[in-house]
C-alpha positions as CSV (number, residue, x, y, z in Angstrom):
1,X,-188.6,27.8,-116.7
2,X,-185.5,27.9,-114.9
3,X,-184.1,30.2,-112.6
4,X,-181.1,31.7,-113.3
5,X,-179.2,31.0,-110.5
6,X,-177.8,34.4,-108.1
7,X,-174.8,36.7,-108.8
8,X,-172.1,34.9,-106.6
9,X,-171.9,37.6,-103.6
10,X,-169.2,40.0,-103.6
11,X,-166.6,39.4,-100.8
12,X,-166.9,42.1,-98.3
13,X,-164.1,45.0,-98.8
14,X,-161.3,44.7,-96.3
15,X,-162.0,47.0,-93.5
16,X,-159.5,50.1,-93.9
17,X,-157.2,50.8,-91.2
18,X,-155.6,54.2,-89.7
19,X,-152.9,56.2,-92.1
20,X,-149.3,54.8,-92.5
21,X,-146.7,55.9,-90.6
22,X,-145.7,57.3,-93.9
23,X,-149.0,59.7,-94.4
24,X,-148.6,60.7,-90.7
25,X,-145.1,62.2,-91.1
26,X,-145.9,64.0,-94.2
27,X,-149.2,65.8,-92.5
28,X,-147.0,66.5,-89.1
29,X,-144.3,67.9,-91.6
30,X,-147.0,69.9,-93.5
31,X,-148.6,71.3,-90.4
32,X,-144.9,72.2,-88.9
33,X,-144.4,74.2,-92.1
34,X,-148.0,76.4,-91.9
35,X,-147.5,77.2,-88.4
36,X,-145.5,80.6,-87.3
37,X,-141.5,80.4,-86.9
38,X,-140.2,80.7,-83.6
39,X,-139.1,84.4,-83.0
40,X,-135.5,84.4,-82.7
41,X,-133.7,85.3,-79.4
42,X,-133.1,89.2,-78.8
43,X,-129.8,90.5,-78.6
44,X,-130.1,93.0,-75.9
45,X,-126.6,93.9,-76.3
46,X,-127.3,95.2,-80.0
47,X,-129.3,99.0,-78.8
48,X,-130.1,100.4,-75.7
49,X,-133.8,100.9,-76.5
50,X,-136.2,98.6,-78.7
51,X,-139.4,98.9,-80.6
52,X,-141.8,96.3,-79.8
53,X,-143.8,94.5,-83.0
54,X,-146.4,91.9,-82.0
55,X,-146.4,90.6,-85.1
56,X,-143.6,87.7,-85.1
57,X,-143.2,89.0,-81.7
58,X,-140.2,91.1,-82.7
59,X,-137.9,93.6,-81.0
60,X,-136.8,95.8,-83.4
61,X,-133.3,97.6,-81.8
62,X,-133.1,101.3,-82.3
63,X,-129.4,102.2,-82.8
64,X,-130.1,106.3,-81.8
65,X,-132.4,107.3,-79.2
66,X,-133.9,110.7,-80.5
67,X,-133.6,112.6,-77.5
68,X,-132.6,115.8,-75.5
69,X,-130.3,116.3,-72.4
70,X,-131.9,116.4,-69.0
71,X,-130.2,119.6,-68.3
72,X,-132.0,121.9,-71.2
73,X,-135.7,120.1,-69.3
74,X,-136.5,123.4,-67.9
75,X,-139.4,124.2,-65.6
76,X,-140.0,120.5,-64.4
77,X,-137.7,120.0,-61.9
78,X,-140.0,118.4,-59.2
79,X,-141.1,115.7,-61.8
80,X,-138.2,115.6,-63.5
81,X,-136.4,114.5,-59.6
82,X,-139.3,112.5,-58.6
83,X,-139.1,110.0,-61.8
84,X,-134.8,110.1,-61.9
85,X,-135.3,108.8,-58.3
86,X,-138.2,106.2,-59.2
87,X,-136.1,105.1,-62.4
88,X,-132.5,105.0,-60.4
89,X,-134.7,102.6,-57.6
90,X,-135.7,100.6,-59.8
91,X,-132.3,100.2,-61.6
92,X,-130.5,98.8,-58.4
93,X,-132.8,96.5,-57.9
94,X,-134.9,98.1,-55.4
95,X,-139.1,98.7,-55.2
96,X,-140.7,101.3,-57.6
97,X,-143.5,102.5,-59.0
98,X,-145.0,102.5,-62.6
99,X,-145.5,106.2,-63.4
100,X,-148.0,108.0,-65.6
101,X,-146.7,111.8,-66.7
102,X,-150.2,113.5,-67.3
103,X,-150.8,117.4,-68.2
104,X,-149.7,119.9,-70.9
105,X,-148.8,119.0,-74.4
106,X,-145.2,120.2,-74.9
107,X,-143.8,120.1,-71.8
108,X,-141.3,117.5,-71.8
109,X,-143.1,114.5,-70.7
110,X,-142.2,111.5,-72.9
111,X,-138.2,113.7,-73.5
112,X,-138.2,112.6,-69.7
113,X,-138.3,109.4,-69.6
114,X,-136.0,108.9,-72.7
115,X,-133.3,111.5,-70.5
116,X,-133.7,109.6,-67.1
117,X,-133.0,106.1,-68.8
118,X,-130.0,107.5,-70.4
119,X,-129.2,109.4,-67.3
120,X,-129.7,106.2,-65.4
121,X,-128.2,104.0,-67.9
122,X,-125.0,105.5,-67.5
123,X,-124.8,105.7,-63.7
124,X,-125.6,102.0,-63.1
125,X,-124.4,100.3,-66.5
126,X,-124.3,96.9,-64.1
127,X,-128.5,97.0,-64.4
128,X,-128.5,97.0,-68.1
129,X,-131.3,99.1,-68.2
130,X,-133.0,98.9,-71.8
131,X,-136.0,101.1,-73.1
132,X,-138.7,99.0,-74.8
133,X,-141.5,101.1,-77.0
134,X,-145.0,99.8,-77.1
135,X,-146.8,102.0,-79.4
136,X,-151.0,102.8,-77.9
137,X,-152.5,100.2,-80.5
138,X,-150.4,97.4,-79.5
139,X,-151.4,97.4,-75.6
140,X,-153.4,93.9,-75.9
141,X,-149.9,92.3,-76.5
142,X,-148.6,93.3,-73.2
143,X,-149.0,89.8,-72.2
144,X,-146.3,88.7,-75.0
145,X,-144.2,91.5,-74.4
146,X,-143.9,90.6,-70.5
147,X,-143.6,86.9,-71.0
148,X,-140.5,87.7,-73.9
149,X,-139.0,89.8,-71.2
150,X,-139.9,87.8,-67.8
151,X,-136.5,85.8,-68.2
152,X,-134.1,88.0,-69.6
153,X,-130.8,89.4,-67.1
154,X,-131.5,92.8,-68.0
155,X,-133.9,95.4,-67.1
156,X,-136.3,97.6,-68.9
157,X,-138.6,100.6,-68.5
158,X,-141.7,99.7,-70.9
159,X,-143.0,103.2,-72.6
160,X,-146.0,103.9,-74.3
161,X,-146.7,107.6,-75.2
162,X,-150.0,109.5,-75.5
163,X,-151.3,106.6,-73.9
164,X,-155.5,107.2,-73.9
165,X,-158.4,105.0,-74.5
166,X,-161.8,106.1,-76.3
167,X,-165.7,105.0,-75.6
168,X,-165.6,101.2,-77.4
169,X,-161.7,100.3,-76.3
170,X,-161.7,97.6,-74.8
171,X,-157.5,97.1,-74.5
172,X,-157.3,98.8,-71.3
173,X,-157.9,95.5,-69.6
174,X,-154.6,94.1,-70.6
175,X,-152.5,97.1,-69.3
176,X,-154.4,96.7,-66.1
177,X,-153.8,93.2,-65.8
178,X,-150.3,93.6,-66.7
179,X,-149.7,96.5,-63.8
180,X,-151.1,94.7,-61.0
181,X,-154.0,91.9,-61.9
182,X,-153.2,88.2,-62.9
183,X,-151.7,85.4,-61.6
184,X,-148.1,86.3,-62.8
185,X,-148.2,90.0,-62.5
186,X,-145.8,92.5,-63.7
187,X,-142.2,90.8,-63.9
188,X,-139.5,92.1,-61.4
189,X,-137.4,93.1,-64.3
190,X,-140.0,95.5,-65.8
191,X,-141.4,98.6,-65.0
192,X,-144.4,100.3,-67.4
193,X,-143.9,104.5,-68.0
194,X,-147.1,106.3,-69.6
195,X,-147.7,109.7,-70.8
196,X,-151.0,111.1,-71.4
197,X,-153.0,114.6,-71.7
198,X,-155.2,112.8,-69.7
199,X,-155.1,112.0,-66.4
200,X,-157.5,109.1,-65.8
201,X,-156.6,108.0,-69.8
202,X,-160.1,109.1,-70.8
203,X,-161.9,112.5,-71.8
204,X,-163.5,114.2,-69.9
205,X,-167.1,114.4,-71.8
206,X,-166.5,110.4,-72.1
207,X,-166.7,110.0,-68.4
208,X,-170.2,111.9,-68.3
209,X,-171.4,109.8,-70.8
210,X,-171.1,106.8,-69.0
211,X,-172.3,108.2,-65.9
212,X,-175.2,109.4,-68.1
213,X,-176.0,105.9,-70.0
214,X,-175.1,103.4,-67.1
215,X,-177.2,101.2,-65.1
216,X,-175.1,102.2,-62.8
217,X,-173.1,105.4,-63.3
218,X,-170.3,104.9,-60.3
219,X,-169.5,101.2,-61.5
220,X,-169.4,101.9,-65.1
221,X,-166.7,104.9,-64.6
222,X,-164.9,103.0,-62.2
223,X,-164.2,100.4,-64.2
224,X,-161.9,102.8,-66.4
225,X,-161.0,104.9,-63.9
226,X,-159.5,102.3,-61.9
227,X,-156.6,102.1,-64.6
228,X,-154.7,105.3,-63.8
229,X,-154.7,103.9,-59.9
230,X,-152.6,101.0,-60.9
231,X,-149.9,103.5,-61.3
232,X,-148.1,104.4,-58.4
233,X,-146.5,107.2,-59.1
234,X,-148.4,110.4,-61.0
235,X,-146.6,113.4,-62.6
236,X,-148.4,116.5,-63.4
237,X,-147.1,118.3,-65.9
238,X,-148.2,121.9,-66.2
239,X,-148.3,125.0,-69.0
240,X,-145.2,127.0,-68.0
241,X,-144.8,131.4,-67.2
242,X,-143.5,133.5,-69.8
243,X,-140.6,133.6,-67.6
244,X,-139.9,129.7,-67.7
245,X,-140.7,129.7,-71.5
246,X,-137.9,132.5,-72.0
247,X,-135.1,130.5,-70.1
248,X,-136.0,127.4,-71.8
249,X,-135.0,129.1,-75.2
250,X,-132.6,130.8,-73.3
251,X,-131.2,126.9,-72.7
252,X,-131.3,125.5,-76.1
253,X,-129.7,129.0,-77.2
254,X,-126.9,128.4,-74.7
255,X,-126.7,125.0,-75.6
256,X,-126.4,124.8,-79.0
257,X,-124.7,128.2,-79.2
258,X,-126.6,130.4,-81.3
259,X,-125.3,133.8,-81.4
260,X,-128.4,135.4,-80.7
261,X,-129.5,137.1,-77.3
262,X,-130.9,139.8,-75.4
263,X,-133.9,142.4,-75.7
264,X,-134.5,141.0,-79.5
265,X,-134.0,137.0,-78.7
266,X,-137.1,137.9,-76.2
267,X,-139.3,139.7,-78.1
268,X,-139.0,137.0,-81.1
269,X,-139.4,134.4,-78.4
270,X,-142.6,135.7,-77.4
271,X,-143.7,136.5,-80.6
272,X,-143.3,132.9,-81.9
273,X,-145.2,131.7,-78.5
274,X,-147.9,134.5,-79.3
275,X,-148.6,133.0,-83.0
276,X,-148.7,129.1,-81.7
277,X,-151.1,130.1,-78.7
278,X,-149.2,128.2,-76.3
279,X,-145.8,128.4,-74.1
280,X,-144.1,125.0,-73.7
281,X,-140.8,123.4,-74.0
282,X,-141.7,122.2,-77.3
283,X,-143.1,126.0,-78.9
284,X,-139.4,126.6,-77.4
285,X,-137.8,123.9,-79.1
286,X,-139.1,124.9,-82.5
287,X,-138.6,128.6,-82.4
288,X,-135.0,127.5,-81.4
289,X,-135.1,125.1,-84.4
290,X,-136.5,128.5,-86.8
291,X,-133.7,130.5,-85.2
292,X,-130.4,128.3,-85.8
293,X,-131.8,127.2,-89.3
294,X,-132.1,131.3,-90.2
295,X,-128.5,131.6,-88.7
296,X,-127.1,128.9,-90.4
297,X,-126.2,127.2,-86.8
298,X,-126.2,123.2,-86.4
299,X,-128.1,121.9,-83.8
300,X,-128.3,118.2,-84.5
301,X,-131.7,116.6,-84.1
């Protein structure tokens, strides 16, 4: 019997060659559209002081500055001259220090720095001296905050308050590469202001535990210690008398011109400081607030 003679062999397919021009374009134009827009430039014009966002890298102007005048910062006065004369430096261009304002809740520390920038705003408006906020769980963009502000005419003090770190943060390490560490360093146009209740940015009982847990206990406390060195300027802030308590309400009194004073303005005074279990400006600041709200006086905040 015959064969039947072979299937006739399929011509081999045409070997396939890279995507058209055509396919490239739309996958470049596809890719272009899923990545993140470019932020767009700042206007540093629009606000004296910004809020920083790291997401879309945005500053976000504030149009007013909630602050209070330097003159009613009572019972500071050596801190308060030391960072005016650190901030006023470093508007004209000349060397200064990053400064971390330490100590006592309530007495005055981050109302400083928002005074001496407006303070020092207005004596050298040439500098262009802008306040940028960075609020404490945004530290690890430092590094896009510097590089945004690296090449801009103006310059700025860079404020985080209640700036402190716990056991398992880790973000420390990009505020201490941004004071001093790295190849770039801190721009010339930027200086970084800190407060904190803590002077080396970490409890107490925290510090003990490393020492107690550590391989080795020096190292592993130095390594987080070592961040309140790279600032070169540290202001102690301290719980005020009963005296300087009484003539910082006597200042806000004066100020704002409540019609309230003598023998009964200090025994309410007290009272107030008595029931909060603290003296500061800001115990002050609130019974003033109590006071001109009962009087029916304006005090605008």
């Amino acid at each position: 019997m015959a064969k039947s003679p072979p299937p006739p062999k399929k011509k081999a397919a045409k070997k396939a060659g890279g995507p058209g021009p055509a396919l490239l374009t739309r996958i470049a134009d596809a890719l272009e559209r899923l990545a993140p827009a470019a932020p767009a430039p700042v206007d540093f014009s629009a606000a004296e002081a910004f809020v920083w966002h790291p997401e879309g890298r945005r500053l976000a102007a504030v149009r007013r500055v909630n602050r209070v005048d330097m003159s009613l910062l009572k019972g500071i006065d050596r801190v308060r001259d030391l960072l005016v004369e650190n901030t006023e430096r470093f508007a004209r261009g000349l060397p200064a220090n990053n400064a971390l304002l330490w100590g006592a809740r309530g007495m005055g520390k981050s109302s400083l720095v928002k005074a001496a920038h407006a303070a020092i705003g207005a004596a050298h408006p040439a500098a262009g001296l802008k306040l940028i906020e960075i609020h404490r769980e945004d530290i690890e963009s430092m590094p896009e905050l510097m590089t945004l502000l690296r090449t801009a005419p103006q310059r700025f003090i860079v404020f985080c308050d209640d700036l402190s770190f716990d056991a398992e943060d880790t973000s420390y390490k990009s505020l201490k590469t941004m004071l001093e560490g790295g190849i770039e360093g801190r721009p010339e146009n930027v200086i970084f202001y800190a407060t904190s209740n803590r002077r080396h940015l970490m409890a107490r009982d925290m510090m003990e535990n490393e020492r107690a847990t550590a391989i080795n206990p020096g190292e592993a406390v130095e390594e987080r210690v070592s961040l309140s060195d790279r600032f070169g300027l540290w202001l102690g802030f301290h719980r005020c008398s009963q005296d300087e308590y009484l003539a910082m309400v006597e200042s806000y009194i004066g100020h704002y011109r409540v019609p309230f004073a003598g023998a009964e303005l200090r025994r309410e005074a007290l009272e107030w400081a008595t029931t909060r279990g603290a003296r500061s400006g800001r115990v002050a600041w609130q019974y003033v607030q109590d006071l001109a709200g009962r009087l029916g006086v304006k005090t605008g905040s």
